[in-house]
N, C-alpha and C positions, 0 to 999 in steps of 0.2 A: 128850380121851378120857375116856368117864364108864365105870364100872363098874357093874353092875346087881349089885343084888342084898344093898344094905346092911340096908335098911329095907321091908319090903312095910307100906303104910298102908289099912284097908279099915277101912266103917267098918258098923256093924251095925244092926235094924231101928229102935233105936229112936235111932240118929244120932249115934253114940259112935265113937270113933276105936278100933279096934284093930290092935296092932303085930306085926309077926312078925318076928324077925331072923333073919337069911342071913350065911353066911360071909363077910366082908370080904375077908379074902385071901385065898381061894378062888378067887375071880373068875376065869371062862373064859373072860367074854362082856366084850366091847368097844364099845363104840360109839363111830364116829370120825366126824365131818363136818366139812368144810372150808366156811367162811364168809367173808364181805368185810364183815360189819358189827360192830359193837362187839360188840353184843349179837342173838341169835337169838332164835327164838320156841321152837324144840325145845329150849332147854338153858334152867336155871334161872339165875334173875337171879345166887341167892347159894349157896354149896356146900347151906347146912341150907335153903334153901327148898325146899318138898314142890311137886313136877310135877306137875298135873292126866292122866292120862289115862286118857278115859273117865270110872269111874264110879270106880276106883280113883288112890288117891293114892301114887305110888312117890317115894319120896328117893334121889336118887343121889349116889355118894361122885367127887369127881374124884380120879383115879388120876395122870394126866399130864395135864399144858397144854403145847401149843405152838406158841408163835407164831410166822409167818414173814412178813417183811416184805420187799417188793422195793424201797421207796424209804423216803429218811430227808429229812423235811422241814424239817434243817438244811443239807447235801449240798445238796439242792435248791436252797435259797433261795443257797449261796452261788455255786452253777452259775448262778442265772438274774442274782444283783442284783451280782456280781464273777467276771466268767469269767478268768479266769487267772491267779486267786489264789489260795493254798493255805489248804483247808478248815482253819477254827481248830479244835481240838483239843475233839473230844467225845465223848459219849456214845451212838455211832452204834447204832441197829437193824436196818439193814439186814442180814438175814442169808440171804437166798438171792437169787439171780442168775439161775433161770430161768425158766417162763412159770409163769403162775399157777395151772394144770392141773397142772401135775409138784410145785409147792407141796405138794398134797394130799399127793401118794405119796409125796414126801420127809420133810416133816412126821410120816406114817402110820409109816414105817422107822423112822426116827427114836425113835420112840416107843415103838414095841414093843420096838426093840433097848437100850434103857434101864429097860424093864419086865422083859424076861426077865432081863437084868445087873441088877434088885433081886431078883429071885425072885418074880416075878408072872408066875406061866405064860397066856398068849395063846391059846386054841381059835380062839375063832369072833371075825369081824368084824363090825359092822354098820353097814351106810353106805349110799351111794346107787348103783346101778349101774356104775361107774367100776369094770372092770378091772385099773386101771395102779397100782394100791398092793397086789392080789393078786402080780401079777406081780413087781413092784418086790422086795418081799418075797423071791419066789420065787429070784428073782437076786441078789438082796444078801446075803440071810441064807441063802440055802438052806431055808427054812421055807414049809411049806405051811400054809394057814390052811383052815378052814371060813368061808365067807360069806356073810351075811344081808341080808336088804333093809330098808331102815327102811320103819316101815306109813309115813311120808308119802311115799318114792318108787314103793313101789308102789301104790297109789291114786292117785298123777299119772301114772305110764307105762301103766296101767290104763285111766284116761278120757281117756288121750291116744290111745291106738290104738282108743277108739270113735267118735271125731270126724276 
């Protein structure tokens, strides 16, 4: 989960960076996306690395990280290389159990119900057209959200229904 609105970076005619600071814990606005790779292209490598976009350069604060994992590639290995031997004593990751679509909206719950329990109030969502973490929400917490589209899922659902 990133929070918008640490740092605005613009820079001026003659190619100077200038900074405007935004409320930190203020934050209404959310951005949440579910991935399968280490690293994404929409989220910055490192928390202080400044995000290209466009013509402006925003810096985002991470607020919450949370990772879900459905297999532990200890588990595994001693499933495939000694089946009906008891797993030796570790440091397991595995921490969710069902498909990798409800990942998201568990994860999402998850997340806000540990932001509003610090005092980071939650408005609006932004993520990719997925439903099932509005909802999820809805029923778990009883909280209704405002929800946004990220500019790259609407420009793919956009030139997807021109073709």
């Amino acid at each position: 989960m990133f929070s918008r609105g640490c740092t605005e970076m613009s820079r001026d005619k003659k190619g100077r960076f200038s900074t405007r600071s935004m409320s930190q814990h203020d934050s209404k606005y959310v951005n949440l996306d579910h991935g399968y790779s280490s690293t994404s292209d929409n989220v910055p490598q490192s928390v202080n690395e400044p995000w290209k976009i466009g013509r402006r350069l925003v810096e985002w604060e991470v607020v919450k990280a949370i990772v879900g994992h459905r297999l532990c590639g200890v588990c595994s290995w001693w499933r495939r290389n000694k089946p009906g031997q008891k797993v030796r004593p570790h440091r397991c990751v595995r921490n969710h159990t069902g498909s990798a679509r409800a990942m998201e909206a568990t994860s999402g719950v998850k997340g806000v119900k540990e932001l509003s329990e610090q005092g980071t109030p939650v408005e609006y969502l932004e993520g990719d057209g997925d439903n099932t973490l509005i909802s999820k929400l809805k029923s778990d917490l009883n909280v209704t959200m405002k929800k946004r589209f990220d500019k790259n899922h609407v420009v793919k659902n956009f030139t997807k229904s021109l073709y």
